[in-house]
N, CA and C atoms of all chains as a GROMACS GRO file, in nm:
protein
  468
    1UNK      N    1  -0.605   2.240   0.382
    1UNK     CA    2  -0.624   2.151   0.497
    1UNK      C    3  -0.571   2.014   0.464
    2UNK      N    4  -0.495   1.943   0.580
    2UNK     CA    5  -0.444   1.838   0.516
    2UNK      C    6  -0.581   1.775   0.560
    3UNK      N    7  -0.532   1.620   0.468
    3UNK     CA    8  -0.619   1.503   0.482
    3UNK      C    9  -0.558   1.402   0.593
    4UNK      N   10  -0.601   1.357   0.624
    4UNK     CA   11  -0.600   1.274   0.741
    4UNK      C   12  -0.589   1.095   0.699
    5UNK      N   13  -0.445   1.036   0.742
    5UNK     CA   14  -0.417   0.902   0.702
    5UNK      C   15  -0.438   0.788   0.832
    6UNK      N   16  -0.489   0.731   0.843
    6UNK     CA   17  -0.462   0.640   0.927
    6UNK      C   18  -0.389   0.494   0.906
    7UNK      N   19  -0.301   0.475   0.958
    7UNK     CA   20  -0.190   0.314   0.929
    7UNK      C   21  -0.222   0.275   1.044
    8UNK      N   22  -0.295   0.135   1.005
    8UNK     CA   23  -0.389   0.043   1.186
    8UNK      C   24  -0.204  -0.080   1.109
    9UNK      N   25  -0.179  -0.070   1.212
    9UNK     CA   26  -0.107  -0.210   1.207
    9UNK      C   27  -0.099  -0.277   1.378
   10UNK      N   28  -0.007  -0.414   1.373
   10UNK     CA   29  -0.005  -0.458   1.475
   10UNK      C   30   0.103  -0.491   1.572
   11UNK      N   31   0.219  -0.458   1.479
   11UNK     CA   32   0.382  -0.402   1.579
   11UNK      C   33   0.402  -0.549   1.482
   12UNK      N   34   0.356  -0.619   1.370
   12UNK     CA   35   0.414  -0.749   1.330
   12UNK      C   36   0.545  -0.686   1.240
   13UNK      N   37   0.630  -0.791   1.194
   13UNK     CA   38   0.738  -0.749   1.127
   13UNK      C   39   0.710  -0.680   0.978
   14UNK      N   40   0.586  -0.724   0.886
   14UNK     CA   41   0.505  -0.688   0.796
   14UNK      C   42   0.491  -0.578   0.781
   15UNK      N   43   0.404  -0.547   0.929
   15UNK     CA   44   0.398  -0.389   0.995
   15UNK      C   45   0.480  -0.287   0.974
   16UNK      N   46   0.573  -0.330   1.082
   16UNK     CA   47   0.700  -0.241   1.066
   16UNK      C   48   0.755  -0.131   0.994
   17UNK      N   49   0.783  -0.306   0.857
   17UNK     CA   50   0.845  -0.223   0.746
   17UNK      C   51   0.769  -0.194   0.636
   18UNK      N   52   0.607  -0.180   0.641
   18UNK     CA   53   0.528  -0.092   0.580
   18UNK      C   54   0.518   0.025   0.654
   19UNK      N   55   0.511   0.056   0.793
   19UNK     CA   56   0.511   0.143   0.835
   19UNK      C   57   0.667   0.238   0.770
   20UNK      N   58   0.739   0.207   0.857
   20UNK     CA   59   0.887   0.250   0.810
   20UNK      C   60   0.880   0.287   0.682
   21UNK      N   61   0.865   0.232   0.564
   21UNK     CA   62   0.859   0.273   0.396
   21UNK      C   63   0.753   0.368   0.340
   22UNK      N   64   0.668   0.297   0.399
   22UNK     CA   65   0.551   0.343   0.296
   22UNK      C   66   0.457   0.442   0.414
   23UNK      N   67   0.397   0.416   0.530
   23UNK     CA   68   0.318   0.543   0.587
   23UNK      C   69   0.418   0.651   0.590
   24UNK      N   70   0.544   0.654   0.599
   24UNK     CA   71   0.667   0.796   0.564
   24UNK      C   72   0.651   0.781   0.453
   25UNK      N   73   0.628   0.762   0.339
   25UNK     CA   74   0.672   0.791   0.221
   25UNK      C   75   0.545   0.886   0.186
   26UNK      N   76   0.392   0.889   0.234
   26UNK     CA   77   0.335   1.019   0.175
   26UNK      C   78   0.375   1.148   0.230
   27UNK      N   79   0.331   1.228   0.118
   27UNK     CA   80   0.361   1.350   0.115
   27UNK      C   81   0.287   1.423   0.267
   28UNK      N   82   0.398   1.479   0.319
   28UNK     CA   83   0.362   1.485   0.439
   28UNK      C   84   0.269   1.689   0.447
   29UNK      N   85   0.296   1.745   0.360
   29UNK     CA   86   0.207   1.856   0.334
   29UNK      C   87   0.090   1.838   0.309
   30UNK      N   88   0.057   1.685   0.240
   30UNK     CA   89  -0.094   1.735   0.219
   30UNK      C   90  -0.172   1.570   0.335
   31UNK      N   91  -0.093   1.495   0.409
   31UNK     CA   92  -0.129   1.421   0.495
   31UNK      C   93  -0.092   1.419   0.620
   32UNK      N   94  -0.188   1.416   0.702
   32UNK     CA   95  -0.160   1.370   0.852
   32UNK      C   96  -0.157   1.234   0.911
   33UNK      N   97  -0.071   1.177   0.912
   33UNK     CA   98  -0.055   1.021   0.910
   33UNK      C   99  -0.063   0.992   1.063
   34UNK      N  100  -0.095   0.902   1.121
   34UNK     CA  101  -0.205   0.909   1.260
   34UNK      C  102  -0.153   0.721   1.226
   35UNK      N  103  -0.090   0.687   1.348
   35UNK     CA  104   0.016   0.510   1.334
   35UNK      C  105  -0.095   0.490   1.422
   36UNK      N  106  -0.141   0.383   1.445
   36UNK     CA  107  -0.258   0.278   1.522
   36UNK      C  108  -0.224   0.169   1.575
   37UNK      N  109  -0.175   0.102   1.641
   37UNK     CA  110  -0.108  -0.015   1.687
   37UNK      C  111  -0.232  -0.132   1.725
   38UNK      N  112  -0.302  -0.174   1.668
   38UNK     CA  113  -0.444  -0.249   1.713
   38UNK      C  114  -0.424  -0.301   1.803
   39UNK      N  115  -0.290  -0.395   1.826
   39UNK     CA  116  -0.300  -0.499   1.948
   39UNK      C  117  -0.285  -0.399   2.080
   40UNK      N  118  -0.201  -0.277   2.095
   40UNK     CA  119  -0.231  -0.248   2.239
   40UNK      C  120  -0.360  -0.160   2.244
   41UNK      N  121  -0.416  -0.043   2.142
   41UNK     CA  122  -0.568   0.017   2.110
   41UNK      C  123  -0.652  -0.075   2.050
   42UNK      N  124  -0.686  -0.180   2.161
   42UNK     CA  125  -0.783  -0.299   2.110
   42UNK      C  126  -0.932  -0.189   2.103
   43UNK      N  127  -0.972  -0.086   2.204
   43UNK     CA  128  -1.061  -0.005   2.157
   43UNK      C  129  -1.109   0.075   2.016
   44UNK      N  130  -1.042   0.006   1.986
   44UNK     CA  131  -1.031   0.076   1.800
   44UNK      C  132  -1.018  -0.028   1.692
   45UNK      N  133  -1.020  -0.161   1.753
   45UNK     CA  134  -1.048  -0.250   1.628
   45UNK      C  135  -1.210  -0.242   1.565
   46UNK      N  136  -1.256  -0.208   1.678
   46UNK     CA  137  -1.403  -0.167   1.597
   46UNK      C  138  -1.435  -0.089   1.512
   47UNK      N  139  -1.374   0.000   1.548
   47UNK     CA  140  -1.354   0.136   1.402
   47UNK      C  141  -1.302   0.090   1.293
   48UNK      N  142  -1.144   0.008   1.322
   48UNK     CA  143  -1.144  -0.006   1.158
   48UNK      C  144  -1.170  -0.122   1.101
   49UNK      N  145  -1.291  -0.220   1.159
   49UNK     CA  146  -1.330  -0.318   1.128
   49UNK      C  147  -1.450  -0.237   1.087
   50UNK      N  148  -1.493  -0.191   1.104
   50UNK     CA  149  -1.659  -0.069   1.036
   50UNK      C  150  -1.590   0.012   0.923
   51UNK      N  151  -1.422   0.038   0.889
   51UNK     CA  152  -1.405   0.107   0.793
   51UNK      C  153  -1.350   0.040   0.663
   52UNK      N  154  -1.358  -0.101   0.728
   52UNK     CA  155  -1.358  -0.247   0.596
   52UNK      C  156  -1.203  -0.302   0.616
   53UNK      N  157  -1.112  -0.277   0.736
   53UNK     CA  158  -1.028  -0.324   0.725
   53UNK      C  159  -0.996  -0.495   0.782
   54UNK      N  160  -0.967  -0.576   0.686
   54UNK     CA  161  -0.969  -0.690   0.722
   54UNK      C  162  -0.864  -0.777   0.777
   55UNK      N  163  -0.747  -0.724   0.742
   55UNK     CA  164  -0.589  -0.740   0.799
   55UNK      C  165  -0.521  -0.636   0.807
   56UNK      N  166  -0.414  -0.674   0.875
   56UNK     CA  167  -0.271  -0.539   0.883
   56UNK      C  168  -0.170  -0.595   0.821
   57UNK      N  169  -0.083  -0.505   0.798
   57UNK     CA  170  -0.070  -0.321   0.799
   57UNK      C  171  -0.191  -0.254   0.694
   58UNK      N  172  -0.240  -0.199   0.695
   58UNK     CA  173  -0.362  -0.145   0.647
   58UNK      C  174  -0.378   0.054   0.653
   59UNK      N  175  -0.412   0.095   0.498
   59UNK     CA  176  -0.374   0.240   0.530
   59UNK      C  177  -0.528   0.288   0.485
   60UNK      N  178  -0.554   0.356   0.580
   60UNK     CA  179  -0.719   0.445   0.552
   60UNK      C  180  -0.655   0.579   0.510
   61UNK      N  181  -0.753   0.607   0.305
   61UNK     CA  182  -0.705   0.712   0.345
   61UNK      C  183  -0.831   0.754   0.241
   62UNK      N  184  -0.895   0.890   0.279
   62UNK     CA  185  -0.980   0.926   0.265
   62UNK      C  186  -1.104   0.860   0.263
   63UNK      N  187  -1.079   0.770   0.338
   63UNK     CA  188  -1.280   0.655   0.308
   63UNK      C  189  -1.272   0.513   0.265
   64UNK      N  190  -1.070   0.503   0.175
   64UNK     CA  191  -1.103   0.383   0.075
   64UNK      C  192  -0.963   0.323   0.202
   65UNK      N  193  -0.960   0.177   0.232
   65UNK     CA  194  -0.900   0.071   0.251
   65UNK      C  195  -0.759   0.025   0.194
   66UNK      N  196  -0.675   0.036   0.177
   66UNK     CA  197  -0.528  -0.011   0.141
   66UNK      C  198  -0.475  -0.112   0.233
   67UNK      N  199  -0.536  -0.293   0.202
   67UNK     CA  200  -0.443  -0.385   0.237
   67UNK      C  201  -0.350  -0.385   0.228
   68UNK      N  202  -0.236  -0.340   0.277
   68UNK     CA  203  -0.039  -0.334   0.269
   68UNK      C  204  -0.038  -0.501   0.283
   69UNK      N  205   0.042  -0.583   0.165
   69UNK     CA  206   0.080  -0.735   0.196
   69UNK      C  207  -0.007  -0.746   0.323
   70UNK      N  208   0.076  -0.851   0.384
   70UNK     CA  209  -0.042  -0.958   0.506
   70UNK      C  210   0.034  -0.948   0.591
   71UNK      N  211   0.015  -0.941   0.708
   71UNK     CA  212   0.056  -0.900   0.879
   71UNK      C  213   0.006  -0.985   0.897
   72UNK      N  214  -0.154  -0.997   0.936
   72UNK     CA  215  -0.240  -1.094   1.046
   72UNK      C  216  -0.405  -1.021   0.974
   73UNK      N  217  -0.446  -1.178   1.032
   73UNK     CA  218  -0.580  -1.094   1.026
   73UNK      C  219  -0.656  -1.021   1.136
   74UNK      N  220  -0.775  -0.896   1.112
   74UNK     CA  221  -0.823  -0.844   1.192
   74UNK      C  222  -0.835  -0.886   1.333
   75UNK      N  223  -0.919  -1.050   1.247
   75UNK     CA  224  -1.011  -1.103   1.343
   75UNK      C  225  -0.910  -1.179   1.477
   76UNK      N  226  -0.773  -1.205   1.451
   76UNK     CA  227  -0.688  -1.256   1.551
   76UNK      C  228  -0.639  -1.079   1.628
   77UNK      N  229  -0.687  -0.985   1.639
   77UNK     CA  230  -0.689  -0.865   1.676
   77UNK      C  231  -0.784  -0.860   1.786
   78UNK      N  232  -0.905  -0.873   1.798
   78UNK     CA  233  -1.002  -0.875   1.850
   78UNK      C  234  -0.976  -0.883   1.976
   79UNK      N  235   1.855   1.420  -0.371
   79UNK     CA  236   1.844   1.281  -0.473
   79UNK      C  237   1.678   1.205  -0.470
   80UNK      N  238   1.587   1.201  -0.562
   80UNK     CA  239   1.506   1.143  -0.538
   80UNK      C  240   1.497   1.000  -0.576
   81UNK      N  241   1.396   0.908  -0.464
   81UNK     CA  242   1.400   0.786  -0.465
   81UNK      C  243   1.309   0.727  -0.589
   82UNK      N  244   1.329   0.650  -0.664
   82UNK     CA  245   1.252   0.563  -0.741
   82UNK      C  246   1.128   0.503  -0.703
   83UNK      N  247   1.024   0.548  -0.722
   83UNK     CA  248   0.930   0.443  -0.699
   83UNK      C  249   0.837   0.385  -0.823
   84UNK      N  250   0.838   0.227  -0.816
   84UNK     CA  251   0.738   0.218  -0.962
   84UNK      C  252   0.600   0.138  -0.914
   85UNK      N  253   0.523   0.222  -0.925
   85UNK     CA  254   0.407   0.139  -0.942
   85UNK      C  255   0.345   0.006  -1.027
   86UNK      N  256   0.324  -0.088  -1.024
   86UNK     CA  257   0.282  -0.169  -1.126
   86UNK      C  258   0.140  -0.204  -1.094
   87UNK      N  259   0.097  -0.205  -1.224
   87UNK     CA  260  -0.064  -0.201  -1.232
   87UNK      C  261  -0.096  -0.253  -1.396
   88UNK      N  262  -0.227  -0.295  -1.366
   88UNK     CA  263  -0.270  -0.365  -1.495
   88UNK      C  264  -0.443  -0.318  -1.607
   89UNK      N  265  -0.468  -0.193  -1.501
   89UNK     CA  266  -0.527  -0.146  -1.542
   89UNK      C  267  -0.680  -0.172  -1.473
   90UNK      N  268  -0.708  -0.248  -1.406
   90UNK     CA  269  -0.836  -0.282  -1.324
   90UNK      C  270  -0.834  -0.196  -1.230
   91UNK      N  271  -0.990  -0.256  -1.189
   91UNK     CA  272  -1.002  -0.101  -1.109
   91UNK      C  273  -0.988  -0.075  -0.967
   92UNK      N  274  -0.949  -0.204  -0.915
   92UNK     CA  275  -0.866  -0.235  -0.775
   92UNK      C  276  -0.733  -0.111  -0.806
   93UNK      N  277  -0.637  -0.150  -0.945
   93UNK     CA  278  -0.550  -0.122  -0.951
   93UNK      C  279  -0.530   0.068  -0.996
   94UNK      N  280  -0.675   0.095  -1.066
   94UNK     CA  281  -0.661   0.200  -1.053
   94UNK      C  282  -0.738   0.316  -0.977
   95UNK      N  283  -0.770   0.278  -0.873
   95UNK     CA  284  -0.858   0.314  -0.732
   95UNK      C  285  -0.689   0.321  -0.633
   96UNK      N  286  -0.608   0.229  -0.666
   96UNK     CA  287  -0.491   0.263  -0.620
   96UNK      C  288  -0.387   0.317  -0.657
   97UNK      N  289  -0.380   0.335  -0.733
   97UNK     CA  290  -0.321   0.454  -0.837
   97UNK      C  291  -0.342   0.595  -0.857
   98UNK      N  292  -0.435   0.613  -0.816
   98UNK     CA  293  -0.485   0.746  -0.789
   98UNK      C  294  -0.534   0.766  -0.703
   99UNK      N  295  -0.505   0.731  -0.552
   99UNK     CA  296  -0.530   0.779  -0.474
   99UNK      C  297  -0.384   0.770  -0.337
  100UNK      N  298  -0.357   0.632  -0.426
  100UNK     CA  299  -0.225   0.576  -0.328
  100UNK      C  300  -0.064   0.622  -0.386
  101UNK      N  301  -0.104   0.634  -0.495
  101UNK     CA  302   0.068   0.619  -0.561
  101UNK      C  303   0.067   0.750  -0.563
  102UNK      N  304  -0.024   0.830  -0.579
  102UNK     CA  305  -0.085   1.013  -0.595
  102UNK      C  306  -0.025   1.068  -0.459
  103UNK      N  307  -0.021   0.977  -0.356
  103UNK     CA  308  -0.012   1.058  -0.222
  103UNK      C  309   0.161   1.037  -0.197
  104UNK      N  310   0.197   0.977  -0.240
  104UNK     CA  311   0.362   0.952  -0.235
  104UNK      C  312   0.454   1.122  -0.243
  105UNK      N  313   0.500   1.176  -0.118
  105UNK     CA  314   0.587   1.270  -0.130
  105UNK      C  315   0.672   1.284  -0.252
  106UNK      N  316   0.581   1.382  -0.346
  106UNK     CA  317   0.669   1.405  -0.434
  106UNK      C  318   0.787   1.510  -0.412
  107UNK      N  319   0.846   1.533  -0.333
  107UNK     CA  320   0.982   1.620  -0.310
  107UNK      C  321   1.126   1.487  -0.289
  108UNK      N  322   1.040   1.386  -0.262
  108UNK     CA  323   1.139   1.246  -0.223
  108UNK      C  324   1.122   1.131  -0.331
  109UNK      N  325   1.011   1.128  -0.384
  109UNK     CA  326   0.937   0.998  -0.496
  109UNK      C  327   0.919   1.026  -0.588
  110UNK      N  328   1.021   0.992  -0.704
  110UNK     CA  329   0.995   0.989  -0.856
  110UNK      C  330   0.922   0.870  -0.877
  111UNK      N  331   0.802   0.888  -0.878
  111UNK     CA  332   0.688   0.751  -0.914
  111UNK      C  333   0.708   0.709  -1.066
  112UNK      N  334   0.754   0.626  -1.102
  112UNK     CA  335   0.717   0.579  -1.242
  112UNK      C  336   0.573   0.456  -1.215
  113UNK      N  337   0.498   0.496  -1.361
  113UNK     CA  338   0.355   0.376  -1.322
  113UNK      C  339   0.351   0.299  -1.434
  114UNK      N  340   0.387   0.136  -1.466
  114UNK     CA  341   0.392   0.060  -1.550
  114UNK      C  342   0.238  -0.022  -1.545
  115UNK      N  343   0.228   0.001  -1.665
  115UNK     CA  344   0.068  -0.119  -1.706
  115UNK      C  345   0.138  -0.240  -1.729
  116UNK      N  346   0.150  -0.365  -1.670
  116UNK     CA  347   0.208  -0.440  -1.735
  116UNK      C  348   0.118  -0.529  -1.808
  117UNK      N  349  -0.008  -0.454  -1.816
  117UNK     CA  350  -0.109  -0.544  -1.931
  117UNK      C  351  -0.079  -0.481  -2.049
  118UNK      N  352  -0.004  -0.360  -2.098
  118UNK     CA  353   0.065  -0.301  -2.184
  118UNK      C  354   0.158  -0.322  -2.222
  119UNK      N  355   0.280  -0.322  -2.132
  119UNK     CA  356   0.410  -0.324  -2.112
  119UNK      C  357   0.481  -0.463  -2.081
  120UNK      N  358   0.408  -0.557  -2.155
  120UNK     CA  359   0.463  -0.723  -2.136
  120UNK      C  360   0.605  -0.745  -2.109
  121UNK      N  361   0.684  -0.650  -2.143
  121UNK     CA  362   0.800  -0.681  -2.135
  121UNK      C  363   0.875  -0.657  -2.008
  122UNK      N  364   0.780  -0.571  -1.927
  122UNK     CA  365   0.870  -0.553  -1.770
  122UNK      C  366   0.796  -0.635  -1.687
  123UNK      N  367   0.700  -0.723  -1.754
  123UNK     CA  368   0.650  -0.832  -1.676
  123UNK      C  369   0.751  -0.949  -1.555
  124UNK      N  370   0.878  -0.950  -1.675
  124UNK     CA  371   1.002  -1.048  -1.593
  124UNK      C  372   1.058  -0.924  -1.504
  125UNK      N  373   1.071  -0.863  -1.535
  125UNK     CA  374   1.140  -0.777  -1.432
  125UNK      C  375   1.077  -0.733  -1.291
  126UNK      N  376   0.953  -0.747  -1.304
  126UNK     CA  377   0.820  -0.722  -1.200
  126UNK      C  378   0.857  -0.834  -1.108
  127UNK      N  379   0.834  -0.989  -1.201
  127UNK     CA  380   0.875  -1.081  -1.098
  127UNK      C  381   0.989  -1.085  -1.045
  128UNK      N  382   1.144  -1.039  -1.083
  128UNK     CA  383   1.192  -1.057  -0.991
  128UNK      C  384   1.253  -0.994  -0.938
  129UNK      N  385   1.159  -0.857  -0.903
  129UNK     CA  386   1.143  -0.769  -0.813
  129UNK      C  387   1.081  -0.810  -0.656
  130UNK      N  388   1.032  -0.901  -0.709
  130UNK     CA  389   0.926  -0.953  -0.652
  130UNK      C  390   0.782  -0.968  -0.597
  131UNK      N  391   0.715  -0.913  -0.713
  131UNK     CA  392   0.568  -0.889  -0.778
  131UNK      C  393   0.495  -0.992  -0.727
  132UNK      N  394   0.450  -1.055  -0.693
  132UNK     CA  395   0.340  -1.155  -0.623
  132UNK      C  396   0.178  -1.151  -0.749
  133UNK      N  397   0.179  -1.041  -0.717
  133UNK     CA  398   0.027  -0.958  -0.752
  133UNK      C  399   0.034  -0.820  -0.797
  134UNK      N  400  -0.053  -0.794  -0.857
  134UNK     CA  401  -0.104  -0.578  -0.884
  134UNK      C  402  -0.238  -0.545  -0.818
  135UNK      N  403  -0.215  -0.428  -0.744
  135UNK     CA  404  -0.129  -0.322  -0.780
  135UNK      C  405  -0.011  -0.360  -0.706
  136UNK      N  406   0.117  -0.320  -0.721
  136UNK     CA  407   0.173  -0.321  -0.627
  136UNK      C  408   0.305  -0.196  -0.647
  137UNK      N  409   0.353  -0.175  -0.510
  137UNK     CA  410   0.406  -0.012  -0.502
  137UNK      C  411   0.592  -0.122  -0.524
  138UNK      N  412   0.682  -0.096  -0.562
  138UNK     CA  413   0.823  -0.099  -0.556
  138UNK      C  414   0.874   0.015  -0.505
  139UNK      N  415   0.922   0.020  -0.352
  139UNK     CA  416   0.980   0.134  -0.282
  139UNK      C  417   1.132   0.072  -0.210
  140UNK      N  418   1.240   0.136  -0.299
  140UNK     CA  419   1.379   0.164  -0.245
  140UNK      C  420   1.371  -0.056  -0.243
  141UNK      N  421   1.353  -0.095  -0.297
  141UNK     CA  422   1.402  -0.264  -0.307
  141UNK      C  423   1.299  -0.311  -0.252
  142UNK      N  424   1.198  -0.277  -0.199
  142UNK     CA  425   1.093  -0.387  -0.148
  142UNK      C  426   0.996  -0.364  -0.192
  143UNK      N  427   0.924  -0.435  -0.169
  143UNK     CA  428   0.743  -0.473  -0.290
  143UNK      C  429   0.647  -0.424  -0.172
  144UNK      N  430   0.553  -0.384  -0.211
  144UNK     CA  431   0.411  -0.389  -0.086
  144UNK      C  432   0.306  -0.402  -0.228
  145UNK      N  433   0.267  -0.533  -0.187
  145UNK     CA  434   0.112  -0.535  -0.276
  145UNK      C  435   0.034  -0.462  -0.176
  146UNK      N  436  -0.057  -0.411  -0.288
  146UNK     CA  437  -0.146  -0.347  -0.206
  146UNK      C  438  -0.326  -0.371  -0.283
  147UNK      N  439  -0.391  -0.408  -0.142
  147UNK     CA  440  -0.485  -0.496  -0.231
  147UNK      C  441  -0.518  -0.588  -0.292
  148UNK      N  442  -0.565  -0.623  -0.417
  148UNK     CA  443  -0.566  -0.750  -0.493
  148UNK      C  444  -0.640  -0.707  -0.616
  149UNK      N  445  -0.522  -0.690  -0.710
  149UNK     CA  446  -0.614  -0.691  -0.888
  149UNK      C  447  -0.636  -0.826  -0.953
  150UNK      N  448  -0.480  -0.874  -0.980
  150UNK     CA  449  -0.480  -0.990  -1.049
  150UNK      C  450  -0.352  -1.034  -1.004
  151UNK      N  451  -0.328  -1.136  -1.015
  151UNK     CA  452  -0.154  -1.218  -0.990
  151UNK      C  453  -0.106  -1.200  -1.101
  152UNK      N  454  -0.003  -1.161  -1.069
  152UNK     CA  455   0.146  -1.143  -1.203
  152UNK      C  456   0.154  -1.310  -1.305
  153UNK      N  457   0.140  -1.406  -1.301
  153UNK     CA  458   0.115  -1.515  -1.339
  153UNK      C  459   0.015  -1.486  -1.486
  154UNK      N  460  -0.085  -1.417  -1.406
  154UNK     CA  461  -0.261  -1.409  -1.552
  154UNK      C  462  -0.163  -1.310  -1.636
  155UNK      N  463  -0.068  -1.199  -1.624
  155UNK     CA  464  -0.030  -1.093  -1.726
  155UNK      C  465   0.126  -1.129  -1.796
  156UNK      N  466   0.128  -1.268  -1.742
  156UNK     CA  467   0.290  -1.304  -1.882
  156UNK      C  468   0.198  -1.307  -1.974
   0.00000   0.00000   0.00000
Protein backbone atom coordinates (compact mmCIF):
# COMPACT_ATOMS: atom_id res chain seq x y z
CA UNK A 1 0.00 0.00 0.00
CA UNK A 2 1.40 3.22 -0.86
CA UNK A 3 1.87 5.97 1.71
CA UNK A 4 0.29 9.02 1.25
CA UNK A 5 2.38 12.59 0.71
CA UNK A 6 0.92 15.74 1.02
CA UNK A 7 2.89 19.14 -0.58
CA UNK A 8 0.55 22.28 1.04
CA UNK A 9 2.20 25.08 -0.91
CA UNK A 10 0.94 28.45 -2.10
CA UNK A 11 1.48 28.82 -6.10
CA UNK A 12 4.70 31.23 -4.61
CA UNK A 13 7.81 30.96 -6.83
CA UNK A 14 9.57 28.94 -3.75
CA UNK A 15 6.61 26.70 -4.26
CA UNK A 16 6.84 25.99 -7.61
CA UNK A 17 10.18 24.91 -7.86
CA UNK A 18 9.97 22.68 -4.77
CA UNK A 19 7.05 21.37 -6.11
CA UNK A 20 8.53 20.80 -9.70
CA UNK A 21 11.97 19.11 -8.08
CA UNK A 22 11.38 17.69 -5.14
CA UNK A 23 7.36 16.53 -4.58
CA UNK A 24 8.33 14.58 -8.30
CA UNK A 25 11.35 13.44 -7.15
CA UNK A 26 9.76 10.71 -4.55
CA UNK A 27 9.51 7.46 -5.44
CA UNK A 28 6.33 7.34 -6.93
CA UNK A 29 5.62 3.32 -6.15
CA UNK A 30 5.70 3.63 -2.72
CA UNK A 31 3.99 7.45 -2.53
CA UNK A 32 0.89 9.12 -3.35
CA UNK A 33 1.74 12.70 -3.58
CA UNK A 34 -1.63 14.75 -3.15
CA UNK A 35 -0.31 19.01 -4.35
CA UNK A 36 -2.47 21.44 -1.92
CA UNK A 37 -2.51 24.94 -3.07
CA UNK A 38 -3.49 26.73 0.48
CA UNK A 39 -4.29 30.07 -0.97
CA UNK A 40 -7.20 28.85 -3.26
CA UNK A 41 -8.18 25.47 -0.48
CA UNK A 42 -8.22 28.11 2.28
CA UNK A 43 -10.56 25.16 3.86
CA UNK A 44 -7.53 23.22 4.61
CA UNK A 45 -5.24 25.62 6.22
CA UNK A 46 -6.66 24.26 9.30
CA UNK A 47 -5.56 20.84 8.73
CA UNK A 48 -2.19 21.60 8.06
CA UNK A 49 -1.86 24.14 10.66
CA UNK A 50 -3.08 21.05 13.29
CA UNK A 51 -0.38 18.93 11.38
CA UNK A 52 2.47 21.59 12.57
CA UNK A 53 2.90 23.20 9.35
CA UNK A 54 4.15 26.67 9.79
CA UNK A 55 5.18 27.92 6.23
CA UNK A 56 5.21 26.79 2.55
CA UNK A 57 6.21 24.75 0.46
CA UNK A 58 5.86 22.19 3.15
CA UNK A 59 5.80 18.19 2.66
CA UNK A 60 3.65 15.89 5.15
CA UNK A 61 4.80 12.71 5.03
CA UNK A 62 3.80 10.08 7.23
CA UNK A 63 2.91 12.33 10.49
CA UNK A 64 6.39 14.28 10.42
CA UNK A 65 6.52 18.07 8.80
CA UNK A 66 9.23 18.96 6.05
CA UNK A 67 9.73 22.88 5.93
CA UNK A 68 10.98 23.08 2.05
CA UNK A 69 13.17 26.70 2.28
CA UNK A 70 10.56 29.68 2.90
CA UNK A 71 7.56 30.56 0.57
CA UNK A 72 5.39 32.54 3.17
CA UNK A 73 4.17 32.00 6.30
CA UNK A 74 1.06 29.93 7.25
CA UNK A 75 -0.34 32.59 9.10
CA UNK A 76 -0.42 35.18 5.87
CA UNK A 77 -2.55 31.99 4.43
CA UNK A 78 -5.33 32.25 6.67
CA UNK B 1 20.93 8.09 -16.59
CA UNK B 2 20.47 8.69 -12.96
CA UNK B 3 20.34 12.11 -11.32
CA UNK B 4 22.73 13.02 -8.44
CA UNK B 5 21.36 13.83 -5.38
CA UNK B 6 23.45 14.75 -2.14
CA UNK B 7 22.12 15.10 0.97
CA UNK B 8 24.04 17.14 3.55
CA UNK B 9 23.61 16.59 7.12
CA UNK B 10 25.50 16.92 10.31
CA UNK B 11 24.26 14.37 12.21
CA UNK B 12 21.45 15.97 14.59
CA UNK B 13 18.41 14.81 14.87
CA UNK B 14 16.41 17.39 12.85
CA UNK B 15 18.95 16.17 10.31
CA UNK B 16 18.53 12.68 10.82
CA UNK B 17 14.62 12.47 11.18
CA UNK B 18 15.29 13.83 7.62
CA UNK B 19 17.38 11.54 6.35
CA UNK B 20 15.50 8.77 6.88
CA UNK B 21 12.49 9.49 6.11
CA UNK B 22 13.01 12.30 3.40
CA UNK B 23 16.14 11.50 1.45
CA UNK B 24 14.76 7.51 1.91
CA UNK B 25 11.69 8.49 -0.16
CA UNK B 26 13.62 9.94 -3.20
CA UNK B 27 12.79 7.66 -6.42
CA UNK B 28 15.42 5.47 -6.47
CA UNK B 29 15.06 4.33 -10.28
CA UNK B 30 15.95 8.33 -11.01
CA UNK B 31 18.15 9.40 -7.60
CA UNK B 32 21.55 8.31 -6.85
CA UNK B 33 21.42 9.90 -3.26
CA UNK B 34 24.85 10.39 -1.93
CA UNK B 35 24.59 11.51 2.14
CA UNK B 36 27.57 13.69 3.42
CA UNK B 37 28.08 14.37 7.35
CA UNK B 38 29.75 17.44 7.03
CA UNK B 39 30.43 17.29 10.84
CA UNK B 40 32.71 14.40 9.51
CA UNK B 41 33.57 15.33 6.22
CA UNK B 42 35.05 19.03 6.87
CA UNK B 43 36.32 19.10 3.72
CA UNK B 44 33.08 19.28 1.49
CA UNK B 45 32.10 21.89 3.88
CA UNK B 46 33.40 24.66 0.98
CA UNK B 47 31.84 22.90 -1.53
CA UNK B 48 28.36 22.75 0.41
CA UNK B 49 28.64 26.51 0.51
CA UNK B 50 28.96 27.09 -2.78
CA UNK B 51 26.44 24.97 -3.72
CA UNK B 52 24.63 26.95 -1.83
CA UNK B 53 24.09 25.42 1.66
CA UNK B 54 22.50 28.12 3.87
CA UNK B 55 21.81 25.41 6.62
CA UNK B 56 21.42 21.25 7.26
CA UNK B 57 19.72 19.20 6.46
CA UNK B 58 19.64 20.14 3.20
CA UNK B 59 18.68 18.02 -0.14
CA UNK B 60 21.10 19.21 -3.49
CA UNK B 61 18.74 18.22 -6.46
CA UNK B 62 19.98 18.61 -10.26
CA UNK B 63 21.75 22.40 -9.13
CA UNK B 64 19.43 23.67 -6.57
CA UNK B 65 19.45 23.50 -2.70
CA UNK B 66 16.08 22.97 -0.63
CA UNK B 67 16.89 23.25 3.10
CA UNK B 68 14.72 21.40 4.68
CA UNK B 69 13.93 22.22 8.22
CA UNK B 70 16.56 23.56 10.52
CA UNK B 71 19.64 21.58 12.17
CA UNK B 72 22.40 23.97 12.31
CA UNK B 73 23.83 26.75 9.75
CA UNK B 74 26.72 25.72 7.60
CA UNK B 75 28.76 28.66 9.32
CA UNK B 76 28.80 26.42 13.17
CA UNK B 77 30.43 23.20 10.86
CA UNK B 78 33.67 25.06 9.07
Amino acid sequence: MKTKAIFYHAGCPVCIAAETQFANALDPTRYDVEVVHLGQAKARVAEAERAGVKSVPALRLEGDIFHINYGASIEALR
